[in-house]
N, C-alpha and C positions, 0 to 999 in steps of 0.2 A: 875326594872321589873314591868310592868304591872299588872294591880291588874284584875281578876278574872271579866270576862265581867257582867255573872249575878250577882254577888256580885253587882258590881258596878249600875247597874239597879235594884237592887233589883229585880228582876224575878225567879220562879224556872227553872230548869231546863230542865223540861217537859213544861214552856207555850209554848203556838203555837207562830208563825209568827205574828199572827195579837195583841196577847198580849205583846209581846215585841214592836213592833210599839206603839202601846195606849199608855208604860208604858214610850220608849222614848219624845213625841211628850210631857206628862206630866213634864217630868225632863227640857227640852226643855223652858218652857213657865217659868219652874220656876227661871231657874238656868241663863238664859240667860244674860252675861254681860250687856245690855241694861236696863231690867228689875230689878236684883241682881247687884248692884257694887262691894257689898262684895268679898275680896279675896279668902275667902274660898268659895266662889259660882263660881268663876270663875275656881279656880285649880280644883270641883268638875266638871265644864261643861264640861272641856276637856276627863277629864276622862270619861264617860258619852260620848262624842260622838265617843271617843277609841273604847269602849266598845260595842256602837252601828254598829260602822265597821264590827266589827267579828260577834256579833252573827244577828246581823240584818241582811246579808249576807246569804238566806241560804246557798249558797255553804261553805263560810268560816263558817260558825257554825257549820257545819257537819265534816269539816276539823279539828276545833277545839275540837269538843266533842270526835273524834276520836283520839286524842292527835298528830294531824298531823302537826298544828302549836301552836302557846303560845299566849298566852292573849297582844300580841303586832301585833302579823299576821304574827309571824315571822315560818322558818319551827324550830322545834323541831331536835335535834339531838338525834339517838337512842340511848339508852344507853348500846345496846349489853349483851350479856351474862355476867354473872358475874361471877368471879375468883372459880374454882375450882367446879363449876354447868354442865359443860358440859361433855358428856359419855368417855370423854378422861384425862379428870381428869386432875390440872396444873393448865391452864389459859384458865377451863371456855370450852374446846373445841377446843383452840388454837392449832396451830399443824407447827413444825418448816418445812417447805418445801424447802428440799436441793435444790433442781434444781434453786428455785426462789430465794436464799437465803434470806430467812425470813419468817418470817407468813404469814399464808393463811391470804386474804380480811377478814375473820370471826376472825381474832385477836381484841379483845376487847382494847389490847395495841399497836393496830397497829399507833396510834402517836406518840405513845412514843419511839418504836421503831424507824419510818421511817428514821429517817438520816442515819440510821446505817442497811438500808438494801441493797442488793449488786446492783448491777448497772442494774439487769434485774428488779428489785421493782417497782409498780406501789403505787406511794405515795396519801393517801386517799383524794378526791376531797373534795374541798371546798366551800359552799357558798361567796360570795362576801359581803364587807359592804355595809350599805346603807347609802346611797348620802341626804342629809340635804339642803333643800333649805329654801328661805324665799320670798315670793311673794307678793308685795304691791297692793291693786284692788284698785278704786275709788266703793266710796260707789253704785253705778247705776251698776259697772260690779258685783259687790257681790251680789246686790240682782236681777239681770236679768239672771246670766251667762255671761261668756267672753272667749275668747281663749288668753290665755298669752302663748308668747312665753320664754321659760327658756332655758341658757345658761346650759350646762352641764360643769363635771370637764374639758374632754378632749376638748372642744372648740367645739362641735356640738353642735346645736340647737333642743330642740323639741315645739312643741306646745300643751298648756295643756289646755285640753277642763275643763273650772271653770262652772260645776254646780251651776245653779242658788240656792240664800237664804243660801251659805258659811257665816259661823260667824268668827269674830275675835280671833285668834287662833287657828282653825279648821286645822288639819290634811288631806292633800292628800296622795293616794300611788300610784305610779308609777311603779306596778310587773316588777320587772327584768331592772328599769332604771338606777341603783344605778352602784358603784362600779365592776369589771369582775369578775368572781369566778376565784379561783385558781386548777390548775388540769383538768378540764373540769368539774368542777362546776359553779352551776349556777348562774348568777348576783345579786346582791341585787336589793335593790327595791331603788327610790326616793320618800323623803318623803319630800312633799313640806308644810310650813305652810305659813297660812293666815292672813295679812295683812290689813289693812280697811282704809282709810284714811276719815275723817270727813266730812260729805257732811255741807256745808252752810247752807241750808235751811231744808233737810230732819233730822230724828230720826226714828231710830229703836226700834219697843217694839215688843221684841216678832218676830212675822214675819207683824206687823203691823208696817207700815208707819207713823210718826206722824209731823202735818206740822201748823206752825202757820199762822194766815192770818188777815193782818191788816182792819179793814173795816172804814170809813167815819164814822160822827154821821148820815149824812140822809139815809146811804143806810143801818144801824141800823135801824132808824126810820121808812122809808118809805119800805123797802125791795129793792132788786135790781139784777141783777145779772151778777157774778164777772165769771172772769177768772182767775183760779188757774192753777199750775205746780201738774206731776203726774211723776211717773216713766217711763213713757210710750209715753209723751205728754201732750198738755196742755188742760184741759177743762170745762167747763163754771158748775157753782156752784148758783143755785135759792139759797138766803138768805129772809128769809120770814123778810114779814114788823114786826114789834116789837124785831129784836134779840138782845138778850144782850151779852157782851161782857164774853166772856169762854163757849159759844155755842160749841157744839162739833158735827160736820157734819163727819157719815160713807160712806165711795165711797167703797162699795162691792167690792173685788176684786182687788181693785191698792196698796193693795198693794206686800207684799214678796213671791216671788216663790218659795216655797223650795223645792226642787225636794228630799231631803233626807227622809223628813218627810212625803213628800206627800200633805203638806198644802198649803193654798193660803191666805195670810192676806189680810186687808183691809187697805186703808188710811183714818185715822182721823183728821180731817180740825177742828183746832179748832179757831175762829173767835176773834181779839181784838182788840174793840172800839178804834180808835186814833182818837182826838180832832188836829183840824186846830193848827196850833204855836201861833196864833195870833186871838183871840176872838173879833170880831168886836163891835162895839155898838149897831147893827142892831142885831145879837144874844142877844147878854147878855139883850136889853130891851124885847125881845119877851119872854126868858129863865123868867125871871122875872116876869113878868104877868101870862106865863103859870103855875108858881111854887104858885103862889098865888092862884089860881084856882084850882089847880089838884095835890096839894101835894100827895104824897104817901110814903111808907112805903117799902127801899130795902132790907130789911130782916139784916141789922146788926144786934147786939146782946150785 
C-alpha cells in the first residue's frame, strides 16, 4: 500500500499547488539517483515521485482528498453501510428481493452472496487489474521525450508518448490500459516503468547534464575553440587562453527537460588537460628554461 502523498512530501494539506511544486522540485534535486546513490535515497525518490503523481495532479488530489482514489491512484471501493445501521435493521438496510432472488444492489454483502443469487442477479462489477510493464529509453529519449511503442497483454500495440527529463525508475500510468473489468467494470490502468540505459559520454545530475572534454596543452595555453556534443547538437565552445585542467564551463539551457517539474537544466563542460603520448625534445627543452624563469606555485598542500 502506498504511503500517504503528503506525508511522503512532507507538505500540509492545505499548501497550495505552487508549494507542493517548490517542495517536489527540492526532494527532486536531493534524492535523485544520479546525485544520492544511496539505496535508501532511491526507494525514497520513487516514493516521492508516486506521491507527486496524485497530489501534484490537481484533478487527482481532489479525487484523493475526496477519498475517491488511494495513495497509489488507484479508485477506492466503498465500503457501504455497515451491518445492522440501516432503518431496516439486519444487514445495515439490506433487503431480501423475492422477484430478483437476492439482495438489493445496496447489500453490503452482496459478494459474498453473489454465487448464490438466482439467475435474474446482476453480480457486482469489477474494476480490472493493472497491466505492469517495463520500458528500456537511451539516455537522449529520457531526457528529450520519445514515443515508445508497448506491446500489450492481448497482442495490440500502443504508443506511449515518454515526457521529457523521466528518471530511472519513474512510474507511468496508462488510465484504463491495463487488464478488462469484470461485469462492465471498468479496465485497470498500465503501469509502465523506467528504464535508462548509460549514455557513453553524457551524466546526469540533477536535471543537469555533465560532460568531460579532453583539451590539448596549447589550446590550455593559448585558448582555442573547440567543438563539443550537446543533447541537441553539436556546438562550438570559446576556451580562454590560460585554462586549467577541471575548468568547469555552464551552456544555459542544454541541458534536462523536465516537463514534470517544470525545470530546464544546464550542461556542465568540464575541460582535462591531456599531454601528447610522447614529449618531444623540442618541448621538454623549452618546458625547461621556461620552468627556470617562471616557476610558480599550483596550490598543493
Amino acid at each position: 500500500m502506498a504511503d500517504d502523498p503528503y506525508t511522503v512530501l512532507g507538505v500540509a494539506r492545505t499548501a497550495t499547488d505552487d508549494e507542493i511544486r517548490r517542495r517536489y522540485r527540492t526532494l527532486v534535486k536531493e534524492l535523485h539517483p544520479d546525485v544520492n546513490p544511496a539505496k535508501s535515497a532511491e526507494e525514497r525518490f520513487k516514493k516521492v515521485t508516486v506521491a507527486f503523481d496524485i497530489v501534484g495532479d490537481p484533478v487527482k488530489r481532489k479525487a484523493f482528498d475526496r477519498g475517491e482514489i488511494d495513495a497509489a491512484g488507484d479508485p477506492r471501493r466503498s465500503a457501504g453501510p455497515r451491518p445492522g445501521a440501516g432503518p431496516g435493521g439486519g444487514f445495515g438496510g439490506a433487503r431480501w428481493n423475492a422477484g430478483q432472488g437476492g439482495f438489493d444492489s445496496d447489500d453490503p454483502f452482496g459478494d459474498i452472496f453473489a454465487g448464490f443469487r438466482g439467475a435474474g442477479a446482476q453480480a457486482r462489477a469489477r474494476r480490472g487489474q493493472d497491466a505492469r510493464y517495463t520500458i528500456e529509453l537511451d539516455f537522449t529519449e529520457a531526457a528529450l521525450g520519445a514515443v515508445k511503442r508497448v506491446t500489450m497483454p492481448g497482442g495490440d500495440t500502443l504508443d506511449l508518448n515518454v515526457p521529457s527529463g523521466v528518471v530511472e525508475g519513474q512510474m507511468l500510468r496508462l488510465k484504463g490500459k491495463g487488464q478488462p473489468g469484470f461485469n462492465g467494470g471498468p479496465a485497470g490502468d498500465a503501469l509502465v516503468e523506467i528504464r535508462i540505459r548509460a549514455h557513453a559520454t553524457f551524466k546526469r545530475t540533477g536535471d543537469d547534464v555533465a560532460l568531460d572534454v579532453p583539451l590539448t596543452l596549447d589550446e590550455a595555453v593559448l585558448g582555442s575553440k573547440i567543438e563539443i556534443p550537446t543533447l541537441t547538437g553539436r556546438v562550438h565552445l570559446t576556451i580562454p587562453p590560460g585554462t586549467s585542467s577541471g575548468k568547469v564551463f555552464r551552456l544555459k539551457g542544454k541541458g534536462i527537460v523536465n516537463a514534470t517539474a517544470g525545470l530546464t537544466g544546464d550542461q556542465l563542460v568540464t575541460v582535462r588537460i591531456v599531454l601528447p603520448e610522447a614529449i618531444d625534445s623540442e618541448l621538454s627543452e623549452f618546458l625547461r628554461g621556461w620552468r627556470e624563469r617562471h616557476s610558480y606555485n599550483a596550490g598543493r598542500k
